[in-house]
C-alpha positions in Angstrom: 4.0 34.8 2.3 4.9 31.9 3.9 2.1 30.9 6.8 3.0 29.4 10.2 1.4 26.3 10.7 -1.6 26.7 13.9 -0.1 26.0 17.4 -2.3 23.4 18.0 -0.9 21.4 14.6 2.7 22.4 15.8 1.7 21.0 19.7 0.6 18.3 18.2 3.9 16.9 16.1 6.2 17.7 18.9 3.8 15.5 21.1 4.0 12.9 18.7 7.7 13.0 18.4 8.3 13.1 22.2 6.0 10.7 23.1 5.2 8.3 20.2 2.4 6.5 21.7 -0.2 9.1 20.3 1.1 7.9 16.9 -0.2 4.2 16.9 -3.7 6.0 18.4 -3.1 6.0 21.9 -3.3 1.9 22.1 -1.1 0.8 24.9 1.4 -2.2 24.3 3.2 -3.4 26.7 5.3 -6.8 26.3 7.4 -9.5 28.8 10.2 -10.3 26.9 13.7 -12.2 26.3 14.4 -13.4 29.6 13.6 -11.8 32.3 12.5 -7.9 30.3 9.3 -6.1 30.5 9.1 -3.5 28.5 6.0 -0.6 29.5 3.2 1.1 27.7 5.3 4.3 27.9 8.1 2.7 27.2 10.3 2.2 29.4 12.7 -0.8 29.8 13.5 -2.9 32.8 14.6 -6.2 33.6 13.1 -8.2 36.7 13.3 -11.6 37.0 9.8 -12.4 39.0 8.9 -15.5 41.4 5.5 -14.8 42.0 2.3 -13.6 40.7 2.1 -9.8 39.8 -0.4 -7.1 38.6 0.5 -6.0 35.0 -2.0 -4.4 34.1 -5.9 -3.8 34.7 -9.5 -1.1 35.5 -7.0 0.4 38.4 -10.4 2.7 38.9 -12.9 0.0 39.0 -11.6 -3.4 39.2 -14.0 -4.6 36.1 -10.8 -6.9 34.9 -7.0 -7.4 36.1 -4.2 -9.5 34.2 -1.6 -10.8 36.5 1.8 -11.7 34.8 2.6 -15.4 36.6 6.8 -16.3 37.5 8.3 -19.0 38.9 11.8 -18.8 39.5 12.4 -16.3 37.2 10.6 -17.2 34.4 7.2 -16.5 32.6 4.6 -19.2 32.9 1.5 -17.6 32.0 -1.3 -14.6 32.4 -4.3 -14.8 34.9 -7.6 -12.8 34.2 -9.9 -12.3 37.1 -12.9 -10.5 36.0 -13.7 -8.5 39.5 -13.1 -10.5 42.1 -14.1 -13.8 40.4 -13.8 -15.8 37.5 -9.7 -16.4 37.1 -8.9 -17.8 33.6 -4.8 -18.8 33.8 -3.6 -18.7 30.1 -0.1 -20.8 30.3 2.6 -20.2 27.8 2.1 -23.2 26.2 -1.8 -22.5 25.7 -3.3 -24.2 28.5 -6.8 -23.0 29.6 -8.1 -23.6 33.2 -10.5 -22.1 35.1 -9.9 -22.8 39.3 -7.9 -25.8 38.5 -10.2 -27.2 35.6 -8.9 -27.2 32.5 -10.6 -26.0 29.4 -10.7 -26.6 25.6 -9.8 -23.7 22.9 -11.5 -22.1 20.8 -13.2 -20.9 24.0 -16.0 -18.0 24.6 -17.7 -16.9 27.8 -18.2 -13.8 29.7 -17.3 -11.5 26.9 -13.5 -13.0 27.0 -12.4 -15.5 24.0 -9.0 -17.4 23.9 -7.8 -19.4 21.2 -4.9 -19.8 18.5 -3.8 -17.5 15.9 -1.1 -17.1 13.8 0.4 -19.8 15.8 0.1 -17.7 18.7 -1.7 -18.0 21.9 -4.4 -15.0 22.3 -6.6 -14.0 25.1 -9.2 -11.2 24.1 -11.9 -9.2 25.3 -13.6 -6.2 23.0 -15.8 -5.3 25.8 -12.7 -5.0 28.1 -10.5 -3.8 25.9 -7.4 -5.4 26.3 -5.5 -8.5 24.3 -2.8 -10.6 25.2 -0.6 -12.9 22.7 1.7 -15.5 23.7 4.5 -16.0 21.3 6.6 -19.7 20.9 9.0 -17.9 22.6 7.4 -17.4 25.9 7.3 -13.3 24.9 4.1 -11.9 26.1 2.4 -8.6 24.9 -0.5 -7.0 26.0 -2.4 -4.2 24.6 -5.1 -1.7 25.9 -7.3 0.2 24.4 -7.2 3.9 24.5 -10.0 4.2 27.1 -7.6 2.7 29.7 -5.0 5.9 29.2 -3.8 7.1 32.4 -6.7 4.4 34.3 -4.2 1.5 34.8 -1.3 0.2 37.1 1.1 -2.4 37.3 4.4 -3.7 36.1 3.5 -2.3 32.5 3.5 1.2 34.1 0.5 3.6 34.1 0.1 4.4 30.5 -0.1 8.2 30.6 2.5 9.0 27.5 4.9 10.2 30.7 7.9 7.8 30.9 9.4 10.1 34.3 6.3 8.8 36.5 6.6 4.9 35.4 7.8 3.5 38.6 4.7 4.7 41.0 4.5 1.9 43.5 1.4 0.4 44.5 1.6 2.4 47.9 1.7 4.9 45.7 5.3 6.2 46.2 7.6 7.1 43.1 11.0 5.4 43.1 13.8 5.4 41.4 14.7 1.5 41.7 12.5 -0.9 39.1 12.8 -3.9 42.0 11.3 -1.5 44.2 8.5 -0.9 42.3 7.9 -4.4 40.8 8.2 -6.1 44.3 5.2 -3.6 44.7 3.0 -5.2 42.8 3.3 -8.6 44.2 -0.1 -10.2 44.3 0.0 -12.8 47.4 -2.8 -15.5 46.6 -4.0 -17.5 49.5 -1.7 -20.0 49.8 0.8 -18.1 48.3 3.4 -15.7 50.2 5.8 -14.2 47.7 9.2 -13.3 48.6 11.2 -10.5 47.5 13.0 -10.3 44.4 16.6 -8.5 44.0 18.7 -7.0 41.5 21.5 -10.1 40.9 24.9 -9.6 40.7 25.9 -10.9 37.3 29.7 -11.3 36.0 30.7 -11.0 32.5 31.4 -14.5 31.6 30.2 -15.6 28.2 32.4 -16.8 25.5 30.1 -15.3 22.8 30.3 -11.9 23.3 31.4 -11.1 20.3 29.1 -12.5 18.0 26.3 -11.4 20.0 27.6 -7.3 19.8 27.8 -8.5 16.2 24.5 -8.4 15.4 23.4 -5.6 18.5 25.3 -3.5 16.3 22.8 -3.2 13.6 20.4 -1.4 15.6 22.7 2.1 14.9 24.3 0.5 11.9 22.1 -1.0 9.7 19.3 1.6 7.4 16.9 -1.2 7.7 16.6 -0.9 11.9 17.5 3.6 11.2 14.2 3.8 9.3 12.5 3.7 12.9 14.9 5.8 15.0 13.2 8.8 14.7 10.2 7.6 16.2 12.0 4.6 18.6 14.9 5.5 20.0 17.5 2.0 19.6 20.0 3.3 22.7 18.3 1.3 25.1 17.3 -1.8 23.1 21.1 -1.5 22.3 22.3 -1.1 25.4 20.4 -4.2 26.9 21.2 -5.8 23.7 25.3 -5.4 24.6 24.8 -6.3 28.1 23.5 -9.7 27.3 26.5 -10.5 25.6 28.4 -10.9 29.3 25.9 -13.7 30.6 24.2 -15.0 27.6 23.4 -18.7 28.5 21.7 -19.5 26.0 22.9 -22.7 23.5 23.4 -20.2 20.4 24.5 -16.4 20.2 21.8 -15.2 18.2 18.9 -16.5 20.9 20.4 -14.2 22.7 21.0 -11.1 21.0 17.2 -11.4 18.5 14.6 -11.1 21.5 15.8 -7.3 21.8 15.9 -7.0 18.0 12.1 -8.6 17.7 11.2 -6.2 20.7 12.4 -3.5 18.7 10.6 -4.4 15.4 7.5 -5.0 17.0 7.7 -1.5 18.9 8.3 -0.2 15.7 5.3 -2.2 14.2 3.1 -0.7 16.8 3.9 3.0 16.2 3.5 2.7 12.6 7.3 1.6 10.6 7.0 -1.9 9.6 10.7 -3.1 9.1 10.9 -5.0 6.0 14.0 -7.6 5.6 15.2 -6.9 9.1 15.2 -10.5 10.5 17.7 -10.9 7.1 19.6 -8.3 8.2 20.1 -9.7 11.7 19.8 -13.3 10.8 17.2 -13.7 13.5 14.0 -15.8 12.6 11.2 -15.9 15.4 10.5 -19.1 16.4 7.4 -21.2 15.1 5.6 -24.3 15.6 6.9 -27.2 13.1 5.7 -26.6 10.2 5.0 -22.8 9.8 7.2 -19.8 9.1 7.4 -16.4 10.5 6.0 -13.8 8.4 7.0 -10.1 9.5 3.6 -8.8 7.9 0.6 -11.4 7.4 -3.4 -11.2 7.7 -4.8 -11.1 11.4 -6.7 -14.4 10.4 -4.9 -17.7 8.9 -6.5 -19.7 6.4 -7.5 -23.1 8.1 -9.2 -26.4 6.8 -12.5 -25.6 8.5 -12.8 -21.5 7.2 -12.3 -22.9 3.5 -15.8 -22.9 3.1 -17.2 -20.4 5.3 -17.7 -16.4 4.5 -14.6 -16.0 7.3 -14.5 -11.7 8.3 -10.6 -11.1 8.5 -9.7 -7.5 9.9 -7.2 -6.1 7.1 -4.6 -5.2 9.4 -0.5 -6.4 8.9 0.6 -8.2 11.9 3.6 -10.3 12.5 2.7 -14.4 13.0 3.7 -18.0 12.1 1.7 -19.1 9.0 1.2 -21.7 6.1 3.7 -22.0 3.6 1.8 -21.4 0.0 0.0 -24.2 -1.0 -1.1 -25.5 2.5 -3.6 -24.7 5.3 -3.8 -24.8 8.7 -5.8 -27.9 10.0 -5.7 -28.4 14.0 -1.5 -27.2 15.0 -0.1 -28.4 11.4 -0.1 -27.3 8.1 -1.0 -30.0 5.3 -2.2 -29.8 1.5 -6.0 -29.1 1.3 -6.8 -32.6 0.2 -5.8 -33.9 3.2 -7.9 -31.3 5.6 -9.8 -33.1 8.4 -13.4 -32.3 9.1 -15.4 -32.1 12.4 -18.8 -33.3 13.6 -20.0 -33.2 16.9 -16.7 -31.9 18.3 -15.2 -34.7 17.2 -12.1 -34.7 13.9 -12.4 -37.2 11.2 -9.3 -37.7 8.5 -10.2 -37.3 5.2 -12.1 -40.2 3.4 -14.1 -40.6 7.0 -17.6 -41.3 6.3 -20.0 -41.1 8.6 -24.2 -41.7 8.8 -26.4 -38.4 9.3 -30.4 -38.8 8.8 -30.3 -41.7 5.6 -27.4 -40.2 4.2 -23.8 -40.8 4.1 -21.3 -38.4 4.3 -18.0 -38.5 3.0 -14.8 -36.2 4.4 -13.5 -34.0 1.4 -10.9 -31.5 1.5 -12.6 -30.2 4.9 -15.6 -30.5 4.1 -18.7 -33.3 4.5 -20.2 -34.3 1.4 -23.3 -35.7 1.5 -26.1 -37.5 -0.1 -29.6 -36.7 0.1 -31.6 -39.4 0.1 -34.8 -39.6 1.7 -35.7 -41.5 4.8 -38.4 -44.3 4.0 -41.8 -43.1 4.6 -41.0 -39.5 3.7 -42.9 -38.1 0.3 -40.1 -38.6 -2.9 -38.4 -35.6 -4.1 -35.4 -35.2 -6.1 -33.1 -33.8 -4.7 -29.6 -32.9 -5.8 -26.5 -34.1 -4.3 -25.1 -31.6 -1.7 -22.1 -30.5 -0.3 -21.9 -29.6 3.7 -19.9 -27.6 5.1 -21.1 -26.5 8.9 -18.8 -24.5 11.0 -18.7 -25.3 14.7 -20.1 -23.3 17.8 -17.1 -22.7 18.9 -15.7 -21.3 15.2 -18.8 -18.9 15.1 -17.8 -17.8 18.4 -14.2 -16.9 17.1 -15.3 -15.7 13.9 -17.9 -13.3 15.9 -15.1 -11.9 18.0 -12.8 -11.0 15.0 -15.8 -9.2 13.7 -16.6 -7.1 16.3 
């Protein structure tokens, strides 16, 4: 006798099918990407080209944190955390740090929040908060929530409730049907700041590489690498965007046009569970990285550096998509170089290797990251011998760091 499986198990996978966010554990993800796209924790797709500083996401009940997305002209240039009403930390797309003007060093740590480098991305974190934002070499933002923050948050990445029909509320509250409408809601007007109202441009179709570009859109229904995902991601409207930059692409080569939707739709895929292996070779498109590194579709969480050669470094075993090492090298600072030429630090200063430098009667030499030191006694103190010594202290701020991943 063949048994029906319980409604609740049946409820459950059509749920799941119809509204995939419950598969990657009901964590929100919500990105700002190509040129002017933003693409919602529910998932819906819309293009607004911003000139001001708006609410993406936040405690809509309480106000304990909010991330404004920050335009100009159009373009991304960063994230702003206030924690209340105080305390704003601007993150730029190229990894600046200030606080009210002041600018700030990374690794940093304070007030539960931590910012820093990884996978040659720029990352803005809080456990406590629950939210993290990466900044890719592209200028493509994402930001993820935890699950605590389902159906308790507002903004331009939408309301995350797992209902795609309610995502343009306004911040009056209204629902509308036009996305300028409801980002132009969400407008936050600083103090010297008055932002004006952003329209829907009227484009022509004028590029000369159309073609090429609905070349490679095409492998989003063609191609069994992207199919893999369909049935969890629909491709239509990645596609569909995909063709309609090919009328006012303006960028130097086809394909920096056409990949940004293709990356979106691998990472979206990523999120929800379906890691697409070999599709950047089946689209030709290779994420940009800084000199030096290469993209890697699936990598640890937490590179191997110069300065966590010699420390007990906790590394969350989760795949995630980054810039890293090629074999053989480390990261040391923004480059990649052969262990035996890893800097060290002491007192927040760098030192190449073959630095030495005096530390209480001893000399200590820079080795493949790492100080090594004599340990000589200083006159007057009682003779022991002692063996020679290797030391290999991480930094305050690299604890910090390393006590964030491990939470």
């Amino acid at each position: 006798v063949l048994k029906m499986p319980p409604f609740s198990y049946l409820l459950c996978t059509y749920l799941c099918i119809v509204y995939p966010a419950c598969v990657a554990g009901m964590t929100g993800r919500c990105s700002l990407f190509a040129q002017h796209h933003i693409h919602t924790f529910d998932g819906v797709i819309y293009e607004f080209p911003g000139d001001c500083s708006y609410l993406l996401a936040g405690d809509c009940n309480h106000q304990s944190f909010t991330l404004l997305g920050d335009f100009q002209n159009g373009k991304r240039t960063g994230i702003t955390l206030f924690l209340g009403d105080v305390f704003g930390l601007h993150l730029s797309i190229d990894g600046q740090l200030s606080e009210g003007g002041k600018r700030l060093s990374l690794p940093y740590a304070s007030h539960s929040v931590f910012a820093g480098s990884e996978l040659g991305f720029f990352k803005l974190w809080s456990e406590e908060f629950g939210f993290t934002v990466t900044i890719d070499n592209a200028a493509n933002i994402a930001l993820t929530l935890g699950k605590r923050h389902s159906n308790r948050t507002c903004g331009l990445c939408g309301n995350f409730n797992a209902v795609p029909h309610d995502e343009y509320t306004a911040q009056e509250g209204f629902l509308t049907e036009d996305s300028y409408d409801f980002a132009n809601s969400w407008a936050m007007k600083g103090a010297d700041q008055a932002c004006r109202r952003v329209s829907d441009p009227t484009q022509s179709c004028n590029s000369t590489k159309g073609t090429a570009i609905l070349s490679t859109c095409s492998v989003l229904q063609s191609s069994s690498v992207f199919l893999h995902c369909s049935h969890l991601v629909s491709p239509d409207a990645f596609l569909s965007l995909c063709q309609a930059e090919a009328c006012h692409c303006e960028q130097k080569n086809a394909e920096d046009c056409s990949c940004p939707f293709l990356l979106e739709y691998a990472r979206t895929c990523h999120a929800h569970g379906i890691l697409l292996h070999g599709w950047m070779e089946e689209a030709q498109c290779f994420p940009k990285c800084p000199i030096g590194m290469q993209y890697s579709e699936c990598t640890k969480s937490c590179s191997t550096t110069c300065h966590s050669l010699n420390i007990q470094e906790v590394c969350k075993e989760e795949c995630v998509d980054g810039c890293t090492c090629p074999t053989g090298k480390v990261l040391d600072g923004n480059r990649c170089v052969e262990v035996s030429q890893c800097s060290c630090a002491h007192m927040g200063r760098h030192f190449p290797p073959g630095s030495t430098i005096s530390q209480d009667c001893n000399t200590c030499v820079c080795r493949h990251g790492s100080w090594e030191c004599t340990n000589e006694e200083c006159p007057g103190e009682h003779h022991i011998n002692k063996p020679f010594l290797v030391v290999s202290c991480p930094s305050v701020q690299m604890i910090r760091m390393l006590c964030a991943h491990a939470q």
